[in-house]
C-alpha positions as CSV (number, residue, x, y, z in Angstrom):
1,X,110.5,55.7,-43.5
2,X,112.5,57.4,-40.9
3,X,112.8,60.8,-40.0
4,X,115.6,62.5,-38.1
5,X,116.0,59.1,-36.2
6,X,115.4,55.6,-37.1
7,X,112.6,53.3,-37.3
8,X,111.5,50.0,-36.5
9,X,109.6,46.8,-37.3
10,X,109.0,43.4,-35.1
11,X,106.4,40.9,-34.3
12,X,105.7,40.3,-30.0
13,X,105.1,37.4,-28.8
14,X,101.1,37.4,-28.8
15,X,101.8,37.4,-32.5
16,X,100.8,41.1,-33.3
17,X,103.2,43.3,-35.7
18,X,104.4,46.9,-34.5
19,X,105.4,49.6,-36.2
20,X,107.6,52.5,-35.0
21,X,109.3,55.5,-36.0
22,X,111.4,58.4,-34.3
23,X,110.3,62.0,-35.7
24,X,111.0,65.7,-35.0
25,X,111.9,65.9,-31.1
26,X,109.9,68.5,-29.4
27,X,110.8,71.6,-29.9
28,X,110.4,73.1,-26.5
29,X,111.7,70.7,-24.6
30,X,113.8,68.5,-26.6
31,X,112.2,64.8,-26.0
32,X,111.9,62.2,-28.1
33,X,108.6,61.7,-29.9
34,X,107.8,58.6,-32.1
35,X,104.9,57.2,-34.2
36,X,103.5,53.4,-33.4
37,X,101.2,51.6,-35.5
38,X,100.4,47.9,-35.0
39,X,98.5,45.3,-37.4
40,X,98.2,41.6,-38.0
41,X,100.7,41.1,-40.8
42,X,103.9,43.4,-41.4
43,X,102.4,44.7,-44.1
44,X,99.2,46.3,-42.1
45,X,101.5,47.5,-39.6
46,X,103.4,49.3,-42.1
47,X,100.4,50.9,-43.5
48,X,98.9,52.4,-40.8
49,X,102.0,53.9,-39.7
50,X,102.2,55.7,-43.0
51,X,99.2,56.8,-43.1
52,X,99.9,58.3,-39.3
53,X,102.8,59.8,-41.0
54,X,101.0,61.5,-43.7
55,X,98.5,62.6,-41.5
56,X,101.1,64.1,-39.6
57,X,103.1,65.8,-42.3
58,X,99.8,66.9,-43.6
59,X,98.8,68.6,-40.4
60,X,102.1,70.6,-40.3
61,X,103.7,68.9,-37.7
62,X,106.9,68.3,-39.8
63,X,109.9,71.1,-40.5
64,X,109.2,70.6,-44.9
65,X,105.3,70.3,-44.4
66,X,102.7,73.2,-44.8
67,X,101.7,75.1,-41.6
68,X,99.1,73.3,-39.7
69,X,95.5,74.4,-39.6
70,X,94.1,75.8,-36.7
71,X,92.3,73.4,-35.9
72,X,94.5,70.6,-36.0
73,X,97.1,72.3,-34.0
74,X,94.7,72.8,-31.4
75,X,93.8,69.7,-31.1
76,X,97.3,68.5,-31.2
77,X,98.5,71.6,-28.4
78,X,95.4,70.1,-26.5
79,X,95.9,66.7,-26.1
80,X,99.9,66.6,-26.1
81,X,100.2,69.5,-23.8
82,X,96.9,71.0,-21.8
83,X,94.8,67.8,-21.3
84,X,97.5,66.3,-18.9
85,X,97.3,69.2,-16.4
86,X,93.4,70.2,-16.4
87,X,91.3,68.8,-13.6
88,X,87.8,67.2,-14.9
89,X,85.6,70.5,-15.2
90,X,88.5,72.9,-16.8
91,X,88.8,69.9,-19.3
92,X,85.5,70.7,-20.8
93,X,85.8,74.1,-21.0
94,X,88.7,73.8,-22.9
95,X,87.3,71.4,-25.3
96,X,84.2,73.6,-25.6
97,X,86.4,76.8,-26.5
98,X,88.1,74.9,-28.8
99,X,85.2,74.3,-30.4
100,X,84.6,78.0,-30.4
101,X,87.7,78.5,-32.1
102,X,87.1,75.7,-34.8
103,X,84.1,77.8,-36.1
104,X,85.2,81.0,-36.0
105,X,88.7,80.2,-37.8
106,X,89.6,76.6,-37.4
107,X,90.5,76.4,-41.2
108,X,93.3,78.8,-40.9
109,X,96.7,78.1,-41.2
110,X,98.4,79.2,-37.8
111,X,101.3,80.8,-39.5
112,X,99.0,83.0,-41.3
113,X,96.8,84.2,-38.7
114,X,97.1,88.0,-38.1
115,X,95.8,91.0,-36.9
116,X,92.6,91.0,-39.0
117,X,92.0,87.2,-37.9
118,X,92.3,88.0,-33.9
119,X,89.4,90.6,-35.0
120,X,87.6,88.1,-36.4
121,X,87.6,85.6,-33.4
122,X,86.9,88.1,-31.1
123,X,84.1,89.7,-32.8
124,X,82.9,86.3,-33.0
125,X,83.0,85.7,-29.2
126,X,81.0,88.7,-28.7
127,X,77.9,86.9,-28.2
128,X,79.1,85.0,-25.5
129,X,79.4,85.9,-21.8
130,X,82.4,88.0,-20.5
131,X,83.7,84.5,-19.1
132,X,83.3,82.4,-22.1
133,X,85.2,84.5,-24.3
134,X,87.6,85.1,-21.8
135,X,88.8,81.7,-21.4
136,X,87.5,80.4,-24.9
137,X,90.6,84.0,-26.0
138,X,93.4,82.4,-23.3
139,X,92.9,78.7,-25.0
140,X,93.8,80.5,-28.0
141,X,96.6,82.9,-26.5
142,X,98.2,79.7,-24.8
143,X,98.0,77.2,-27.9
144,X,99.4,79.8,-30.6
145,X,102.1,80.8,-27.5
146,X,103.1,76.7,-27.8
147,X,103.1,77.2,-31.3
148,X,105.7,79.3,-31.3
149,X,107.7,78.0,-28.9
150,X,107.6,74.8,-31.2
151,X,108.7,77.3,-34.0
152,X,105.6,76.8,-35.9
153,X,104.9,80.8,-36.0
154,X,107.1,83.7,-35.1
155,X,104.8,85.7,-33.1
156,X,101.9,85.4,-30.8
157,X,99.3,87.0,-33.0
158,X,96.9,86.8,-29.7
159,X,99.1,89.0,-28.0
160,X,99.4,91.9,-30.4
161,X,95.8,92.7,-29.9
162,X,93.5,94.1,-27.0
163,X,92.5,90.4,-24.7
164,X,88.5,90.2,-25.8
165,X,86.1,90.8,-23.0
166,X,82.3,89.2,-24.4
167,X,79.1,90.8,-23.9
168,X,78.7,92.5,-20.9
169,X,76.0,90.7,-19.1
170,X,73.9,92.6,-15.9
171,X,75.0,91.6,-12.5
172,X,71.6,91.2,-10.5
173,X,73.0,91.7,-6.4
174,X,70.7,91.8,-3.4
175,X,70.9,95.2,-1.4
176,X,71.9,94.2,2.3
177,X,68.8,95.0,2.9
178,X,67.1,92.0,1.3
179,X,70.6,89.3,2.4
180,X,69.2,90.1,5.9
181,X,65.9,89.7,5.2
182,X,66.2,86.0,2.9
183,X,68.1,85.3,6.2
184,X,65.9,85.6,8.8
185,X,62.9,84.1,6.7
186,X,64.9,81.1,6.3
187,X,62.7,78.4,8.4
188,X,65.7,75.6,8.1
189,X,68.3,76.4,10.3
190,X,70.9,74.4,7.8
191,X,70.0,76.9,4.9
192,X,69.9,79.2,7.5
193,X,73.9,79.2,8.0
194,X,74.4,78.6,4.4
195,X,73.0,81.7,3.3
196,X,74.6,83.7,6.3
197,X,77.8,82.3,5.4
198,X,77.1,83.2,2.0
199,X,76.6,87.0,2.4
200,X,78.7,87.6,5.3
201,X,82.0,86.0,4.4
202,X,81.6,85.9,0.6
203,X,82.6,82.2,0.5
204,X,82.4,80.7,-2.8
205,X,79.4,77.9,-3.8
206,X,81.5,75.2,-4.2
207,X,83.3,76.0,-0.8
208,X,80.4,76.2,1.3
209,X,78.8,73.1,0.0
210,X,82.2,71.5,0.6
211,X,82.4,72.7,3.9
212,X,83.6,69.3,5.7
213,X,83.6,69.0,9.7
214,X,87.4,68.3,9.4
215,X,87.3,72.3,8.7
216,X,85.7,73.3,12.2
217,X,88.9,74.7,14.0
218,X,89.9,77.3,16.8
219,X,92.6,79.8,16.0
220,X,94.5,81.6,18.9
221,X,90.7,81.5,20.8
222,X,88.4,82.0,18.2
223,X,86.2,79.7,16.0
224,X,87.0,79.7,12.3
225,X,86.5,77.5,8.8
226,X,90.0,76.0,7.2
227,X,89.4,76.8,3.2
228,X,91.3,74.4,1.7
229,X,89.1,72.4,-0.8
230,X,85.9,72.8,-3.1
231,X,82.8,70.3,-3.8
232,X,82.6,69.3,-7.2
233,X,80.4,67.2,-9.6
234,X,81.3,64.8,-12.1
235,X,78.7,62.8,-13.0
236,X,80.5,60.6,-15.6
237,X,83.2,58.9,-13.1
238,X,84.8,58.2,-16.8
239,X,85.7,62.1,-17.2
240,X,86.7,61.7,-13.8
241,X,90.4,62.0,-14.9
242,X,92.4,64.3,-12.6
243,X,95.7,65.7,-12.7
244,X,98.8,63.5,-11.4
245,X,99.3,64.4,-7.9
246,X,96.3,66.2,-7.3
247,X,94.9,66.1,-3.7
248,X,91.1,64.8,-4.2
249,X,88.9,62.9,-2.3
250,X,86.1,60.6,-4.2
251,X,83.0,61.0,-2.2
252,X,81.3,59.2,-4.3
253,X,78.1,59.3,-6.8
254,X,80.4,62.0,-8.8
255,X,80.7,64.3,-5.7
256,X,84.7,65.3,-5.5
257,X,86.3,67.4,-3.2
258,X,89.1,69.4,-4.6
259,X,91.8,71.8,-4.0
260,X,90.4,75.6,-4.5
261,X,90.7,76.7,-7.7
262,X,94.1,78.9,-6.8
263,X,96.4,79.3,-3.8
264,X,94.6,82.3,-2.6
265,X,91.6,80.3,-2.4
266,X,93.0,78.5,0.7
267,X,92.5,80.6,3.7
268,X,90.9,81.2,7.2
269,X,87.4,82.6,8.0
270,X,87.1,83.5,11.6
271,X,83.6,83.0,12.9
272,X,81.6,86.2,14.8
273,X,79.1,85.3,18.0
274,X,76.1,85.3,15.0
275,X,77.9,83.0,12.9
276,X,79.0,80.8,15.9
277,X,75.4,80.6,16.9
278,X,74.2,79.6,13.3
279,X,76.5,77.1,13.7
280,X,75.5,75.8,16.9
281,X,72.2,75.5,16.1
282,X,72.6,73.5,13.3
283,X,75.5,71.2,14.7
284,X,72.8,70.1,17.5
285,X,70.0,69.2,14.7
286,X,72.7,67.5,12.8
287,X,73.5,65.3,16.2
288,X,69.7,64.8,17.0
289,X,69.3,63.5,13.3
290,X,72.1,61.1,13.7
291,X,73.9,62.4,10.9
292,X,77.1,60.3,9.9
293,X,78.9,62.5,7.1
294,X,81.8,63.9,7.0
295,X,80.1,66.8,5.2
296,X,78.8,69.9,7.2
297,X,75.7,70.6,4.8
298,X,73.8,67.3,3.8
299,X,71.1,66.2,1.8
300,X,68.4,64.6,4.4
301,X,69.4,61.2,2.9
302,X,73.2,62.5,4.7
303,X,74.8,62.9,0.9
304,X,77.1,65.8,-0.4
305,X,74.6,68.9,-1.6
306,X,74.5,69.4,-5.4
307,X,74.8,73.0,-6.8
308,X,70.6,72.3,-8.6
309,X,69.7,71.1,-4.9
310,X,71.0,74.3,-3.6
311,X,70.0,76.7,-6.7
312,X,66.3,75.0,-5.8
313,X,66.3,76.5,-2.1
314,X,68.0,80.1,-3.4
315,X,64.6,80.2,-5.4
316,X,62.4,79.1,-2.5
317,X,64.1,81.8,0.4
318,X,63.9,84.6,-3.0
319,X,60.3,83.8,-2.7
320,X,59.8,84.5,0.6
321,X,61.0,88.2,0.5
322,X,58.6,88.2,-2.8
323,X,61.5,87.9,-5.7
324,X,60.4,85.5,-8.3
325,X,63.6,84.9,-9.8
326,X,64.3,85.3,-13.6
327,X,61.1,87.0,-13.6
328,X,62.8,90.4,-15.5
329,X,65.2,88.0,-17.6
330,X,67.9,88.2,-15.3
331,X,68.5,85.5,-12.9
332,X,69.9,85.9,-9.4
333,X,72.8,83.4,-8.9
334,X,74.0,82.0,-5.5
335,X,77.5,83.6,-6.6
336,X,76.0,87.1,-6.4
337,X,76.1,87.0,-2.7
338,X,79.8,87.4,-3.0
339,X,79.2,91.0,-4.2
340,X,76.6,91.3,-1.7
341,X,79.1,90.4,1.2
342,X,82.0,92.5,-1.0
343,X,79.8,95.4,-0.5
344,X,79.0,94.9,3.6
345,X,82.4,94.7,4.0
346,X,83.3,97.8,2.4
347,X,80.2,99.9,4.5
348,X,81.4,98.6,7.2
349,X,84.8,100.0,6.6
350,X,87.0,96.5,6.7
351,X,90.7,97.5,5.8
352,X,91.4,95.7,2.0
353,X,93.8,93.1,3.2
354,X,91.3,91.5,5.5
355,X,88.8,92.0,3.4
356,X,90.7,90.5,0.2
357,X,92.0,87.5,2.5
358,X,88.5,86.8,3.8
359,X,87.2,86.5,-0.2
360,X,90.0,84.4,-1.0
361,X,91.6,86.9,-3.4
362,X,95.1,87.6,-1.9
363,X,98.3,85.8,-2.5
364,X,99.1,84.1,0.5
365,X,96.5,84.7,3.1
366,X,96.8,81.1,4.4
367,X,100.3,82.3,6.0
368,X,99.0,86.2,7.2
369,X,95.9,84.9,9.1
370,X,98.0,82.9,11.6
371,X,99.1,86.0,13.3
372,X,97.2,86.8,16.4
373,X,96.1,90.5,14.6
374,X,95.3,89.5,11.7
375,X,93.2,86.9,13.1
376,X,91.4,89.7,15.4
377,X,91.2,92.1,11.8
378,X,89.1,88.5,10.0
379,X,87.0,88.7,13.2
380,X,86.2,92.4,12.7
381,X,85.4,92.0,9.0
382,X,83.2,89.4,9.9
383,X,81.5,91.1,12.7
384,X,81.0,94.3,10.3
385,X,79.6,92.1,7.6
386,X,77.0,90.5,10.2
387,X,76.6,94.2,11.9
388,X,76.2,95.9,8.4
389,X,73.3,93.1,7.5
390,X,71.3,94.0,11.6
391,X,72.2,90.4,12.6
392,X,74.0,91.1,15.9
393,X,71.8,93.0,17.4
């Protein structure tokens, strides 16, 4: 029953027979792989280690067995070399784009997937949103990219064609017009410095509701925010399966804080006078309340703020400059405000490094915003933003 290695049959102690055998090392990096099986009786064990061995020659796995299918090499690239390294929410989008994947082609033997194929899956991801069938296409880029390292196919078929870019979906944005005025007809003054933070430093949703007071820091004089993780929720603390040695804090009731989602995400956003003063005002409120999180933005039962809690008040504060949102079809997304606050800072004539530092889109902007003058050049971009919304006068 062996292949390429030896095999093995033995009873444990507790009285249960197992089943072994070495196969095919892995390709890429050369370790040893083997099949178990365990049963009752010899015999049992024996038998279902076959039949894992047929199933695996059947699926292509072996150098004399048919190409795999699509779908099964998926699943196999998935859960012997992606699973591993995804954090909780990245999980499920992989496992939704394979599904993707599995209609459009999943019968398909990889080592006969071409140029016409790629065509097909992409005009099949056509329906979906520019970011579905972007990462839905790099799921299959990176799996048939194993697949050849594993000598399964020669070439990358996913790289011989144009990446796919989904249907183009429209961007609603608020003019800076209508950020300043949803900010001053905020009533609640915790909202209140959401919102400005929102549309004048073009911090992400998950970093502003994970905003903790561990964050609150002076740098060389001024106030600022240390970026350095992201709320999430997991609601199912059984999915709750992060990476080995990633830095997370359980918060509890599925609320995780997290690194950012890359290295540029951690950074430094130095605080103007307006900013400082939103902050003031809520920091007293939050001390008058007796609030005991280490959370800056709380429910008023003191818990971690859900994205639905927050997409609730972007809907109430749209009403009150007379937006009923979704009304046209198109909804307006607490995310837009990055493009809002992308767009003060480009009036207001902020150089691009500060302004791509401040966003959280340049490679190592944790390290440049310790100087003294880049520290002054964050202040000025957020003093334009707040200027370019008629905040500081």
């Amino acid at each position: 029953m062996a292949m390429n290695g030896g095999g093995s049959t033995y009873k444990s102690a507790d009285g249960i027979w197992h089943a072994a055998i070495d196969i095919e090392p892995d390709r890429a990096t050369g370790r040893r792989r083997r099949l178990a099986a365990q049963g009752k009786t010899k015999a049992v064990a024996n038998a279902r280690l076959r039949m894992k061995l047929d199933a695996y020659v059947r699926k292509g796995f072996t150098p004399n067995s048919p190409s795999p299918r699509l779908m099964d090499w998926l699943e196999t690239w998935y859960h012997e070399r992606a699973e591993a390294n995804l954090r909780p929410n990245s999980r499920r989008s992989y496992e939704n784009a394979i599904v993707r994947l599995n209609k459009i082609a999943g019968a398909r033997r990889i080592s006969s997937l071409g140029h016409k194929d790629m065509a097909a899956i992409q005009d099949g991801l056509k329906c979906y949103s520019p970011k579905t069938a972007t990462i839905t296409w790099s799921v299959l880029k990176n799996a048939l990219e194993a697949a050849r390292d594993e000598n399964l196919i020669r070439t990358n078929p996913a790289k011989m064609v144009r990446p796919v870019s989904g249907r183009r979906r429209p961007m609603k944005v608020l003019s800076p017009a209508q950020a300043a005025e949803l900010i001053r007809n905020e009533p609640d003054p915790m909202w209140r410095l959401n919102w400005l933070l929102a549309f004048a430093t073009g911090l992400r949703q998950g970093e502003r509701l994970g905003l903790t007071m561990d964050e609150l820091t002076t740098l060389n004089g001024r106030r600022a925010l240390v970026i350095d993780h992201q709320l999430q929720r997991i609601p199912d603390s059984r999915k709750a399966d992060w990476p080995l040695g990633e830095d997370v804090t359980d918060l509890g009731n599925g609320f995780w804080l997290c690194p950012p989602k890359t290295d540029s995400g951690e950074r430094i956003v130095v605080l103007d006078d307006v900013m400082c003063g939103a902050l003031d005002e809520w920091l007293a409120i939050r001390k008058k309340k007796g609030v005991d999180s280490p959370m800056l933005f709380v429910t008023g039962r003191g818990t971690p703020i859900d994205r639905r809690i927050e997409y609730f008040h972007w809907d109430k504060a749209l009403l009150r400059i007379g937006i009923v949102n979704g009304e046209d079809g198109v909804r307006l997304r607490p995310h837009s405000a990055r493009h809002t606050a992308d767009t003060l800072f480009a009036n207001a004539g902020v150089p691009e490094s500060a302004r791509l530092a401040l966003m959280g889109h340049s490679d190592g902007a944790m390290d440049s915003v310790y100087l003294h003058a880049d520290t002054e050049a964050l202040l000025e971009a957020s003093e334009g933003a707040t200027g370019a919304l008629g905040l500081n006068d």
